[in-house]
N, C-alpha and C positions, 0 to 999 in steps of 0.2 A: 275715534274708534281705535280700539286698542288690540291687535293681534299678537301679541306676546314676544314675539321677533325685533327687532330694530331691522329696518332697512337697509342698514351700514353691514351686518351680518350676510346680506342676500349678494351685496355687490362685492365684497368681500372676495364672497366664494364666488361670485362671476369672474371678478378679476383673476385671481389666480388659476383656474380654468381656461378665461382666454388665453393668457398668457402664457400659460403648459401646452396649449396648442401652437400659439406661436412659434415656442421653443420647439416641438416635434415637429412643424410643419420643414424648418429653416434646419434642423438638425440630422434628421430622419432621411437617407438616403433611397427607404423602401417607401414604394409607393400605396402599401397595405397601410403602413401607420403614415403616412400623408394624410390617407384619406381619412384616418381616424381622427387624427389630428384638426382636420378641416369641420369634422361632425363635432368637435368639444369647442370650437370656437363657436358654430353656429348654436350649440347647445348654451353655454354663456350671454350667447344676447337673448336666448328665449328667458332664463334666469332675467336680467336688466326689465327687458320687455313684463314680463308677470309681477315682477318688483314693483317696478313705478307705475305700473294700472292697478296695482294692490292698493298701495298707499297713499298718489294723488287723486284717482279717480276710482273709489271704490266700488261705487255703482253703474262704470261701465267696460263694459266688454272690450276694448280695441284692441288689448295689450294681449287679450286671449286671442282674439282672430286673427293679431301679426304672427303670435307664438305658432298657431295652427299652419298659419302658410308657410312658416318658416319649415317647419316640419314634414310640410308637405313636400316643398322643394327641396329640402333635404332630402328626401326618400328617393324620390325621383335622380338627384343629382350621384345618389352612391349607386342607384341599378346603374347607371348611364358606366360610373364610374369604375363597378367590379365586369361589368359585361368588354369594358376597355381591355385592363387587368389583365384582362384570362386572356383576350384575345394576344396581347400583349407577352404572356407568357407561353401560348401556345407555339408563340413565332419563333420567339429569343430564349424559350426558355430560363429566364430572370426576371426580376419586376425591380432591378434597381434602377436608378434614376441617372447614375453615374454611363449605364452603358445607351444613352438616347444616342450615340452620336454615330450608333450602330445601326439605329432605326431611319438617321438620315438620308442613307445610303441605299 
């Protein structure tokens, strides 16, 4: 079966997606683009995930119901994540990562 794409195309653009998240997660001081950074890494493996259920298993579902949870828990992990955030800037008024050592105390 022939979907017009190559596969190599799909992981491609996974890869360098994760890998930009990487680079913002380790690079990125603010914990706004942290978190964004963390949602283009999880967004990369739902790409992988849809990829390889497209191609080895066409006629089943898995790779959509991992993508789904991933999605899910994704959703869930950024409420958790900007509700921190705010509270986080409410206190210290900053959200970088460099002044936690303000939050120890």
């Amino acid at each position: 079966m022939s979907t017009g794409i190559p596969v190599q195309y799909f992981l491609v653009l996974a890869t360098i997606m994760f890998f930009t998240g990487i680079y913002g997660f380790l690079t990125r001081r603010n914990l706004i683009t942290m978190l964004m950074s963390v949602e283009l890494i999880l967004n990369a493996v739902n790409i992988n995930f849809l990829a390889f259920n497209r191609y080895l298993y066409p006629h089943k579902l898995e790779g959509m119901f991992f993508s789904l949870f991933i999605i899910a828990v994704a959703a869930s992990e950024a409420a958790v994540a900007i509700a921190i955030v705010i509270n986080i800037y409410r206190r210290f008024a900053t959200i970088n990562v460099e002044d936690v050592n303000e939050m120890k105390h």
